[in-house]
TORNU-434848 format. One line per 4 residues: number of its first residue (from 1); their letters; for each residue x, z, y of N, C-alpha, C. Coordinates in steps of 0.1 Angstrom, whole numbers. Layout:
// residues N
NUM = a = X:Z:Y:X:Z:Y:X:Z:Y | ...
This chain:
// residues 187
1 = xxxx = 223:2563:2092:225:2577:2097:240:2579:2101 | 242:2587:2109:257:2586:2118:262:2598:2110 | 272:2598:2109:283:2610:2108:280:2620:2112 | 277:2626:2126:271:2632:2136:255:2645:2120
5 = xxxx = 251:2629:2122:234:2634:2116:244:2643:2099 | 247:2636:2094:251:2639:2081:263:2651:2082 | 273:2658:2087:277:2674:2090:270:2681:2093 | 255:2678:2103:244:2685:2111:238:2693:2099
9 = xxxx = 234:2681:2091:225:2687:2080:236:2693:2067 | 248:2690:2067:255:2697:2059:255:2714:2064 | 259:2715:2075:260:2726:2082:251:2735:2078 | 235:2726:2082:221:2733:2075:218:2737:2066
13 = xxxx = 227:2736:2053:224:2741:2042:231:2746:2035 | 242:2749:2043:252:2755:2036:247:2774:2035 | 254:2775:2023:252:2786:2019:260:2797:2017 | 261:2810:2023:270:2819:2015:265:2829:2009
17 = xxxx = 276:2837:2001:274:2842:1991:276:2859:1999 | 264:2868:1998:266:2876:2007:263:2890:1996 | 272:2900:1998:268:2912:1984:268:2920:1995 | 248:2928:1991:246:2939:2001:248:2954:1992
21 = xxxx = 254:2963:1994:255:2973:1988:249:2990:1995 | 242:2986:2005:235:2996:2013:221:2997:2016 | 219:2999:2029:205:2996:2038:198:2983:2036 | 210:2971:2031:199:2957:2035:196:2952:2017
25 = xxxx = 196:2967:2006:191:2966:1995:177:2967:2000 | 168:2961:1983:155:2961:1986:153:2976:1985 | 142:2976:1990:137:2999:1989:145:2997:1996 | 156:2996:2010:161:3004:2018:157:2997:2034
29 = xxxx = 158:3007:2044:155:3001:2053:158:2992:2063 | 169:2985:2062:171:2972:2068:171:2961:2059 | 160:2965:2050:157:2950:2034:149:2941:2045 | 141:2949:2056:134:2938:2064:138:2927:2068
33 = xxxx = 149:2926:2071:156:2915:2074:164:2903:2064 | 166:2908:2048:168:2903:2037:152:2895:2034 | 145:2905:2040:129:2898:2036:123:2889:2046 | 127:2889:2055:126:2878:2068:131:2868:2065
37 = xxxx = 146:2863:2061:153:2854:2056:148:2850:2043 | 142:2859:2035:141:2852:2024:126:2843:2028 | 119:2851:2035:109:2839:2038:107:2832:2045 | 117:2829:2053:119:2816:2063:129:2809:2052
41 = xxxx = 133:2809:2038:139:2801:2029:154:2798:2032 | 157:2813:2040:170:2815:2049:179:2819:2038 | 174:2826:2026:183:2832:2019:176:2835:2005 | 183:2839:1994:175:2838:1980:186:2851:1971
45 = xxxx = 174:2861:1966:179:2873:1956:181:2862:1949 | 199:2873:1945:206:2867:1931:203:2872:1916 | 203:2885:1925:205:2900:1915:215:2908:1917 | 216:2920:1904:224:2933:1906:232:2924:1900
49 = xxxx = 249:2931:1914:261:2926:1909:266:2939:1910 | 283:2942:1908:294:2955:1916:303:2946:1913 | 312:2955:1921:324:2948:1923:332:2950:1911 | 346:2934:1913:353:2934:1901:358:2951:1901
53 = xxxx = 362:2950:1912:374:2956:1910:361:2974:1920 | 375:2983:1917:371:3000:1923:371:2996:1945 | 365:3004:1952:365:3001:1966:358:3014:1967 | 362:3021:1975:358:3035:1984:341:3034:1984
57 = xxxx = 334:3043:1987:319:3037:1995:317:3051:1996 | 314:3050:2012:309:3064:2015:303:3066:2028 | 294:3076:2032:286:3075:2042:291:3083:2053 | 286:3077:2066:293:3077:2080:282:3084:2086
61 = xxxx = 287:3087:2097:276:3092:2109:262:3082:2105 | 250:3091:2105:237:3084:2106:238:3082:2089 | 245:3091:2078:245:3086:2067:242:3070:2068 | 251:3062:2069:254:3050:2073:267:3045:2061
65 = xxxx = 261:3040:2048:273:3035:2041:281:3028:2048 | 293:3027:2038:312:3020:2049:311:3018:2032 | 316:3006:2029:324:2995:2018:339:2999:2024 | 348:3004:2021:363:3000:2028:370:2993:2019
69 = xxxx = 376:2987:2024:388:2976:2024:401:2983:2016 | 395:2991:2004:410:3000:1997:409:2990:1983 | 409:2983:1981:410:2979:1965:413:2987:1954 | 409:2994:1944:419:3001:1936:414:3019:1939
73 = xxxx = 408:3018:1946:404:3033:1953:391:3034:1950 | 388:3046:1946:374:3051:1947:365:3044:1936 | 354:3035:1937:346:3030:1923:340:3015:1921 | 338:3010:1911:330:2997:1913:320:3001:1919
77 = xxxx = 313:2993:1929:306:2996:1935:287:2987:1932 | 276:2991:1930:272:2989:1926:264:2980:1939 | 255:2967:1936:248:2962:1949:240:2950:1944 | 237:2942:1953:230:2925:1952:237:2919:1959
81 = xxxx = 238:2906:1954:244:2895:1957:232:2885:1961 | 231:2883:1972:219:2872:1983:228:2857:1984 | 221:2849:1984:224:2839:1986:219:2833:2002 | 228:2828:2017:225:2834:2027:225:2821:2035
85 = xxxx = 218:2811:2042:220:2802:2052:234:2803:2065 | 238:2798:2064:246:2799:2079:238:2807:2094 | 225:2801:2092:219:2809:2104:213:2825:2099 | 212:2824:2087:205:2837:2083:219:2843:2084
89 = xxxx = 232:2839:2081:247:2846:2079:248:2853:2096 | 245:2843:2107:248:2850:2118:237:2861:2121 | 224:2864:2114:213:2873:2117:221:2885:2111 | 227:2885:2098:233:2897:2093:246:2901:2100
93 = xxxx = 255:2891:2107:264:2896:2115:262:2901:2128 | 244:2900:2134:244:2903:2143:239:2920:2143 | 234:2923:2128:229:2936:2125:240:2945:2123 | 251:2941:2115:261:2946:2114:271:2951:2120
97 = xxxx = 270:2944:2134:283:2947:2146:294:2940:2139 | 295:2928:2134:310:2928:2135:313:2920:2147 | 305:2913:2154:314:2911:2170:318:2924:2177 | 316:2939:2176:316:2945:2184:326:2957:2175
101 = xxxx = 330:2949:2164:341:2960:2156:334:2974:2147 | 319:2971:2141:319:2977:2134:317:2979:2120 | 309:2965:2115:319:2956:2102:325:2947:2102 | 334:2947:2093:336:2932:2089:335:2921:2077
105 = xxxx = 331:2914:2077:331:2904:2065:341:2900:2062 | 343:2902:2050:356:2900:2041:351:2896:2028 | 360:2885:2022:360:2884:2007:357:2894:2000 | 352:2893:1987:348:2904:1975:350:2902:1959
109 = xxxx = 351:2899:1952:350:2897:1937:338:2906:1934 | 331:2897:1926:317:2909:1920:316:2901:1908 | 310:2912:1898:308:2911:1885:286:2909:1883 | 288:2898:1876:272:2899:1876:265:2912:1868
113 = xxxx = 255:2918:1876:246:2931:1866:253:2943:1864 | 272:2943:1874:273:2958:1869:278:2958:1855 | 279:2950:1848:286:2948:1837:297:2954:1834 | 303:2961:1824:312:2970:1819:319:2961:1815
117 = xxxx = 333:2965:1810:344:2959:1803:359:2959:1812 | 359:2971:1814:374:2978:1823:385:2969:1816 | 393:2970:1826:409:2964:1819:419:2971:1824 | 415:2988:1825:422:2997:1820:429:2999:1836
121 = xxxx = 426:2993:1848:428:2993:1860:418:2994:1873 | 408:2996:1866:394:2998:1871:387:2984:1877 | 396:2972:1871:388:2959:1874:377:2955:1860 | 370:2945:1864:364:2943:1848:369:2931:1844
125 = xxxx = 364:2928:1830:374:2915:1828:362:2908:1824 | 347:2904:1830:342:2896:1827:344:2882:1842 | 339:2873:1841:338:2863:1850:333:2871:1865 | 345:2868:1871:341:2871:1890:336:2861:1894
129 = xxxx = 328:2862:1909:317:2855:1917:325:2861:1929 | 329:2850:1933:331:2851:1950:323:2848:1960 | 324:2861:1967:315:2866:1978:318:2870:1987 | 313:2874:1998:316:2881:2009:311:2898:2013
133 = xxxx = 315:2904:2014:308:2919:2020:309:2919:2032 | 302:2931:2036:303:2938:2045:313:2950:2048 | 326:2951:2055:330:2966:2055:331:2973:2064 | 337:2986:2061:337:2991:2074:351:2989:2086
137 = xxxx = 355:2986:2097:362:2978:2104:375:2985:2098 | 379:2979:2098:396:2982:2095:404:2995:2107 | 396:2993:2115:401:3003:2128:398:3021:2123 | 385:3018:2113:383:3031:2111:381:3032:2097
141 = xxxx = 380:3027:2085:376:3024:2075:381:3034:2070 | 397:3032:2070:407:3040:2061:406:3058:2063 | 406:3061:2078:403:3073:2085:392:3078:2076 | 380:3070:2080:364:3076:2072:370:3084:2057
145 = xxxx = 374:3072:2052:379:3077:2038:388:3092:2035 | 394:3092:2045:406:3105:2043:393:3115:2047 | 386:3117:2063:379:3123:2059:368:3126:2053 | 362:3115:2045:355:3120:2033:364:3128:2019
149 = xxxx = 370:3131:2021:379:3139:2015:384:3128:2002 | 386:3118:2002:389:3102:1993:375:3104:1981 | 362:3108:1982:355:3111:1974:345:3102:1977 | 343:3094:1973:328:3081:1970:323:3081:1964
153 = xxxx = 310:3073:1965:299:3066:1954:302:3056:1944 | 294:3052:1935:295:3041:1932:282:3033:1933 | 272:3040:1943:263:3033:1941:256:3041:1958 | 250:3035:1966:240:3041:1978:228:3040:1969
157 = xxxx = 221:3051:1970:209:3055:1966:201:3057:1972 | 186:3061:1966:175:3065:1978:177:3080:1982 | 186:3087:1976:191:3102:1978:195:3100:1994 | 206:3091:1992:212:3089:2005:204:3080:2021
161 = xxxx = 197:3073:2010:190:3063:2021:183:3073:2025 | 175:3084:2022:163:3093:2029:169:3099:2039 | 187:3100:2041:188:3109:2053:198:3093:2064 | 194:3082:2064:198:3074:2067:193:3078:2080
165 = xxxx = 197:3073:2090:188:3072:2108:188:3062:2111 | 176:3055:2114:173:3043:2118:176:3040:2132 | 184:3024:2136:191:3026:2150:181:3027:2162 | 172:3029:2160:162:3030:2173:155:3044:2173
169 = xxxx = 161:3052:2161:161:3070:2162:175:3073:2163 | 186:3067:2171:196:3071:2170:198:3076:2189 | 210:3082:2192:210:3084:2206:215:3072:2212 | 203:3072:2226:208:3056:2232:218:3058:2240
173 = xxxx = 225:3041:2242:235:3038:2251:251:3044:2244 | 251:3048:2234:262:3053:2228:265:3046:2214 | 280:3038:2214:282:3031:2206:283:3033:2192 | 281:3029:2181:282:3036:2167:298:3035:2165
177 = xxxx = 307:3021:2173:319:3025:2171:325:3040:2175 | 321:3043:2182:325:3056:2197:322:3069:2192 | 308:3070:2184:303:3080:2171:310:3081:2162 | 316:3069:2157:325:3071:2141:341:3076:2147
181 = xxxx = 343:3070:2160:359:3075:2165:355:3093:2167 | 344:3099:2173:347:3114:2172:338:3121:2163 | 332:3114:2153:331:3121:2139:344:3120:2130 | 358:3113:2135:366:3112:2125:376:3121:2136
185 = xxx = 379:3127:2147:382:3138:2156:376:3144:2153 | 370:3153:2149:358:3165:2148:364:3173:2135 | 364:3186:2135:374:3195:2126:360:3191:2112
């Protein structure tokens, strides 16, 4: 077997560590695609994790959760940790928009089950699992946050998922980046 053959199939089986904290939870409406991957053996439930540490989480145009990139802000954030193929990884970055700037994947620390044991900085101090999330782009992340008046979740629920809009009930031809730039203009 050549070199060639042996990175090919490395490549194939590599895995990442992906923590969903929204819509591609099970019960929410883009789990379809966590459930596609899981049965094409694309990807595998870990379980409930949150994050080590506190992170904003709040909902956008289309009640559309945003993870931002504040460390130290807002709450541990409650989710699942998926275990994700390299090709199943590009199916969720194609859902996501981060080619087109509207998340991004970024490192995460997460705590297995949500587990308690503060260290008095809003991190926990049991064993972290490095992962990756989803957030909201750095272009508008921080904005969303100011105007959500710095007030988050710590958890997306079915409260929130019921007024979620699904992108094929959303208005066509108009970009969700372009909606979040004049919902964050808008008095």
């Amino acid at each position: 077997m050549s070199d060639d053959n042996i990175n090919s199939n490395e490549s194939k089986q590599q895995t990442h560590l992906i923590f969903s904290y929204g819509t591609l939870k099970r019960g929410f409406p883009n789990h379809y695609l966590m459930q596609q991957l899981m049965d094409q053996n694309a990807a595998v439930f870990l379980g409930p994790y949150c994050t080590h540490e506190s992170y904003p989480l709040v909902c956008g145009p289309y009640n559309i959760p945003y993870l931002i990139n504040l460390p130290g802000s807002g709450n541990r954030v409650k989710g699942e940790l998926y275990s994700v193929s390299t090709q199943g990884l590009a199916r969720l970055d194609e859902l996501e928009g981060t080619r087109f700037g509207h998340y991004e994947r970024l490192p995460i620390r997460l705590a297995e089950g949500g587990r308690e044991g503060n260290d008095g900085n809003g991190a926990v101090s049991v064993a972290a699992v490095e992962a990756e999330g989803y957030f909201a782009n750095r272009s508008f992340g921080e904005g969303l946050w100011e105007k959500k008046g710095k007030v988050g979740m710590n958890e997306y629920t079915e409260y929130e998922g019921q007024e979620y809009v699904a992108i094929d009930k959303r208005a066509k031809g108009v970009c969700i980046v372009d909606e979040i730039a004049s919902f964050l203009s808008s008095d």
